[in-house]
Backbone as JSON Lines, residues from 0, in Angstrom:
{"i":0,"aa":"X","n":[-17.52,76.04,96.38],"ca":[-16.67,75.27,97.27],"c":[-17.13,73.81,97.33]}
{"i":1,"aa":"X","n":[-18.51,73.7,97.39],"ca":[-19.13,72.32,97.42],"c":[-18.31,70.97,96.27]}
{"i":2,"aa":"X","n":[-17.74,71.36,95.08],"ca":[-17.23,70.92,93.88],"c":[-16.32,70.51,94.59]}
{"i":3,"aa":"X","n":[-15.52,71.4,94.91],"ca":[-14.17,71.02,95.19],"c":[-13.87,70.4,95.99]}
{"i":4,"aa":"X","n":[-14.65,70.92,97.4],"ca":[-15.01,69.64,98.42],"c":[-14.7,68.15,98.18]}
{"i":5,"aa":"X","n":[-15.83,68.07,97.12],"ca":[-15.88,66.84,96.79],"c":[-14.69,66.09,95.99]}
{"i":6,"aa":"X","n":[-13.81,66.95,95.66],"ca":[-12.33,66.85,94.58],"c":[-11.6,65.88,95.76]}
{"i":7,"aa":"X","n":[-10.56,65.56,95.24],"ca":[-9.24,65.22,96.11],"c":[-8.54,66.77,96.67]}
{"i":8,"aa":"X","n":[-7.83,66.73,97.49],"ca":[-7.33,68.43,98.04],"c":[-6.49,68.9,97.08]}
{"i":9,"aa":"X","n":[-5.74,67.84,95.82],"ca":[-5.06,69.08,94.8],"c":[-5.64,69.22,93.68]}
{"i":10,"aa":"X","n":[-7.35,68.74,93.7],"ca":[-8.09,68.86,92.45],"c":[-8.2,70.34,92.33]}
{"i":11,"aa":"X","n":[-8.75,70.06,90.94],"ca":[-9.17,71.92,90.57],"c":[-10.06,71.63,89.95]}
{"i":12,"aa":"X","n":[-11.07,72.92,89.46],"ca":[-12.16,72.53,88.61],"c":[-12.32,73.71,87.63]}
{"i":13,"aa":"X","n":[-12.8,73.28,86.73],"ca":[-12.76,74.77,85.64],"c":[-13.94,75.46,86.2]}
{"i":14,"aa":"X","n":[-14.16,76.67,85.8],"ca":[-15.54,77.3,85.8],"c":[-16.73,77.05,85.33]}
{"i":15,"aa":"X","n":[-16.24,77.01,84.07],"ca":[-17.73,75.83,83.57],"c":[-18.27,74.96,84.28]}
{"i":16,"aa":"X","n":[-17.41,73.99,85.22],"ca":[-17.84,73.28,86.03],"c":[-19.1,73.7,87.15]}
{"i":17,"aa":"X","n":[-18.3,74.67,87.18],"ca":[-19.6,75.47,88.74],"c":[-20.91,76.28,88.15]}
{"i":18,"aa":"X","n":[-20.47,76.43,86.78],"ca":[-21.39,77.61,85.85],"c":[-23.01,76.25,85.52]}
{"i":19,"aa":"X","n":[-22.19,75.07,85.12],"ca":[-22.87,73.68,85.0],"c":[-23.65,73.69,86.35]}
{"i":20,"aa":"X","n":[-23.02,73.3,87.38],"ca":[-23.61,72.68,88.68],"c":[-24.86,73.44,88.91]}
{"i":21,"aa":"X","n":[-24.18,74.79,88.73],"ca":[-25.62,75.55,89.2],"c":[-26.84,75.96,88.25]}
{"i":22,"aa":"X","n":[-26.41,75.99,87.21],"ca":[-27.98,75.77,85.78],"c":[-28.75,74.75,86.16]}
{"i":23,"aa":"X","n":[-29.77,74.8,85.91],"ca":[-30.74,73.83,86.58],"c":[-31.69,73.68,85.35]}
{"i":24,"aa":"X","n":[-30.99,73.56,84.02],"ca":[-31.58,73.43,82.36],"c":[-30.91,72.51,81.73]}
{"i":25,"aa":"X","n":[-31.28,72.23,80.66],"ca":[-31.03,70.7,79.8],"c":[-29.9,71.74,79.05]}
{"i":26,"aa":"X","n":[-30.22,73.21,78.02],"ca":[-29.61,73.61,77.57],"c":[-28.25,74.14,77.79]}
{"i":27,"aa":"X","n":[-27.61,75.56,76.96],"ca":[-26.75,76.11,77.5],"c":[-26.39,77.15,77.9]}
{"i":28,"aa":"X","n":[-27.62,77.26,78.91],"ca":[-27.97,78.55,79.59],"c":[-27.04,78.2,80.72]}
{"i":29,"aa":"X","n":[-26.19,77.36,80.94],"ca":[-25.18,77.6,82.22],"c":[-24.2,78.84,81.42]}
{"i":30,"aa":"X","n":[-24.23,79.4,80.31],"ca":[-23.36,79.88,79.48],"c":[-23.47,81.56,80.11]}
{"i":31,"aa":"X","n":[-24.67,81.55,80.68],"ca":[-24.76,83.33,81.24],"c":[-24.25,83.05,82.41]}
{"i":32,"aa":"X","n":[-24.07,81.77,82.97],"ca":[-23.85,82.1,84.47],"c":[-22.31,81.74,84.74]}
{"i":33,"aa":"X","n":[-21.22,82.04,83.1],"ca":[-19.72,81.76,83.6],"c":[-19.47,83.07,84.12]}
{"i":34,"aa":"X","n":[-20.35,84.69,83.89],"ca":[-19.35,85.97,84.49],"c":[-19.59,86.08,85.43]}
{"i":35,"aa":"X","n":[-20.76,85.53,86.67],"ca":[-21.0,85.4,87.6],"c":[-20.18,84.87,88.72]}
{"i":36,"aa":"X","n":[-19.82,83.19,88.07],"ca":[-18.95,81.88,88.24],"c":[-18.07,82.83,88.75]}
{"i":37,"aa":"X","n":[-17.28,83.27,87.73],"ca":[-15.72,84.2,87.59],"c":[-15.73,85.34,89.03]}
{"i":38,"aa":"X","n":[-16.78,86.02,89.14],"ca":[-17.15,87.17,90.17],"c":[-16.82,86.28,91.3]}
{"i":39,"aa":"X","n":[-17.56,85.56,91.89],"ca":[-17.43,84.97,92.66],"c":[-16.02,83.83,92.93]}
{"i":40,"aa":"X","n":[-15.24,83.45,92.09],"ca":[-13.95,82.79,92.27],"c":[-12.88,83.67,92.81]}
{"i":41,"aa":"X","n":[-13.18,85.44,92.19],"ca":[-12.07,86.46,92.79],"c":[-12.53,86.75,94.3]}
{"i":42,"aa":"X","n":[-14.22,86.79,94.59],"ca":[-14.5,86.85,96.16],"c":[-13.49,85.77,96.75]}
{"i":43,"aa":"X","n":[-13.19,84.93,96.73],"ca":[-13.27,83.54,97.05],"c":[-11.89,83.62,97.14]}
{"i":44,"aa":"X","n":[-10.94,84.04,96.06],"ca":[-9.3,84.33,95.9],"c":[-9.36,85.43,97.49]}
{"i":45,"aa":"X","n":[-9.95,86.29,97.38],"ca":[-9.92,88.05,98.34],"c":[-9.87,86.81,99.78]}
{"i":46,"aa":"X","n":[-10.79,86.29,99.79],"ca":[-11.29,85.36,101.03],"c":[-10.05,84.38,101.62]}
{"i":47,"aa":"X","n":[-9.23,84.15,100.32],"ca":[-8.19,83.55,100.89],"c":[-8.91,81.89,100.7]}
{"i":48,"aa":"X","n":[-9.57,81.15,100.07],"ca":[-10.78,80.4,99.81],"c":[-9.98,79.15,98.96]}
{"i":49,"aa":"X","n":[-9.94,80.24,97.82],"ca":[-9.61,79.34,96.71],"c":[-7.91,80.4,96.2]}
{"i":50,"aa":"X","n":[-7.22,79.98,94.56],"ca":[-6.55,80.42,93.64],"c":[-7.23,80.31,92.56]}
{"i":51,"aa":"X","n":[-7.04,81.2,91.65],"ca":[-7.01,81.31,90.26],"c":[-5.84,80.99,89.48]}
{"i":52,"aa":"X","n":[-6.05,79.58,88.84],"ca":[-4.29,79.13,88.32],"c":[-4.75,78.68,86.81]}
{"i":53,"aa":"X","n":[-3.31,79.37,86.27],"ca":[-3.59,79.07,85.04],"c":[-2.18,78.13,84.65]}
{"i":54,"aa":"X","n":[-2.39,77.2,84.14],"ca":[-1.32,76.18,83.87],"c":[-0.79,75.96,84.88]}
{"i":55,"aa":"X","n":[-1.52,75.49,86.15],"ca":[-1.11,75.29,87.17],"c":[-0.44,76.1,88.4]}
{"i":56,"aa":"X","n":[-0.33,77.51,87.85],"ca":[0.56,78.49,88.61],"c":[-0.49,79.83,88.77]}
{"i":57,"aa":"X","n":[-0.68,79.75,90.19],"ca":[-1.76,81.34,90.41],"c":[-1.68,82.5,89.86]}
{"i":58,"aa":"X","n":[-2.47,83.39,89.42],"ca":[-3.01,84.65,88.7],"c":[-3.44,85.2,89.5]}
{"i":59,"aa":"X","n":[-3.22,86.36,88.84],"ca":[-4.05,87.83,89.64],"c":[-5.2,88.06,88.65]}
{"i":60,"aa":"X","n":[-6.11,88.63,89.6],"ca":[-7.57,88.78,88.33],"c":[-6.78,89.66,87.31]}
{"i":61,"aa":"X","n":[-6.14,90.98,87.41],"ca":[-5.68,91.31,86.19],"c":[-5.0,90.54,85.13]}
{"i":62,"aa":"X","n":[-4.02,89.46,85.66],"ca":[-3.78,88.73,84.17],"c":[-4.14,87.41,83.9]}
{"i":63,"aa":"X","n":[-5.72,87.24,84.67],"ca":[-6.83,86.32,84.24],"c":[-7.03,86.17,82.54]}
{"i":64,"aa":"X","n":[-5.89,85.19,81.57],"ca":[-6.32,85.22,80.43],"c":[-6.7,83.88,80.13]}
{"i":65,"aa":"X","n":[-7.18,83.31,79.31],"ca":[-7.31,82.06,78.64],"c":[-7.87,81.1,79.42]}
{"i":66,"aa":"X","n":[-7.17,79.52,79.73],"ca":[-8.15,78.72,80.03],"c":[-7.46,78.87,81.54]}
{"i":67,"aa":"X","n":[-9.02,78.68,82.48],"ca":[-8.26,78.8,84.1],"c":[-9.22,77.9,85.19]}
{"i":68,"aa":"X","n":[-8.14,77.66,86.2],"ca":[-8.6,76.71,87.09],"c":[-9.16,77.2,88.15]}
{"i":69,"aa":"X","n":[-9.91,76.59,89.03],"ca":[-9.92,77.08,90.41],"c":[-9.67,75.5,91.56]}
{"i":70,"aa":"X","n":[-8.96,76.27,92.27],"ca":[-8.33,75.06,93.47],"c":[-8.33,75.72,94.5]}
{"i":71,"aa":"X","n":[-8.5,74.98,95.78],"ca":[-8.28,74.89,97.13],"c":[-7.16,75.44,97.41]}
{"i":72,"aa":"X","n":[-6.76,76.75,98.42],"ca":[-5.85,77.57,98.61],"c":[-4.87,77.02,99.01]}
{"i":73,"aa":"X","n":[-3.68,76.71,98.59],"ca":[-2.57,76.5,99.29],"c":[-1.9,77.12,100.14]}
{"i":74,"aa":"X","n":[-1.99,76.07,101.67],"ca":[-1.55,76.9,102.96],"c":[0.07,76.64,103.14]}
């Protein structure tokens, strides 16, 4: 949430983004921490928190495919 925080309110941020923030290595060991990232974006969807949008339009974790965003829930 801290990322996005910091976004404008219709920013989004990829996962990598948060998988990045939280590696604390030069390398690309943020690379184990995208299925984690992902775990925690569907808490976060359940929570009512965030969306999972892909081309701009929300997903359900089941048809979580390809490249995807996460944004601030639209109330």
């Amino acid at each position: 949430m801290r990322l996005l925080e910091q976004r404008a309110d219709t920013s989004s941020i990829c996962p990598s983004d948060a998988a990045r923030a939280a590696y604390e290595g030069d390398d690309d060991g943020w690379r184990d921490l995208m299925e984690p990232v992902r775990r925690a974006a569907w808490r976060l969807v359940a929570a009512g928190e965030v969306e999972v949008t892909r081309s701009g339009q929300p997903v359900e974790e089941s048809e979580a495919r390809g490249p995807l965003r996460i944004r601030r829930a639209r109330r």
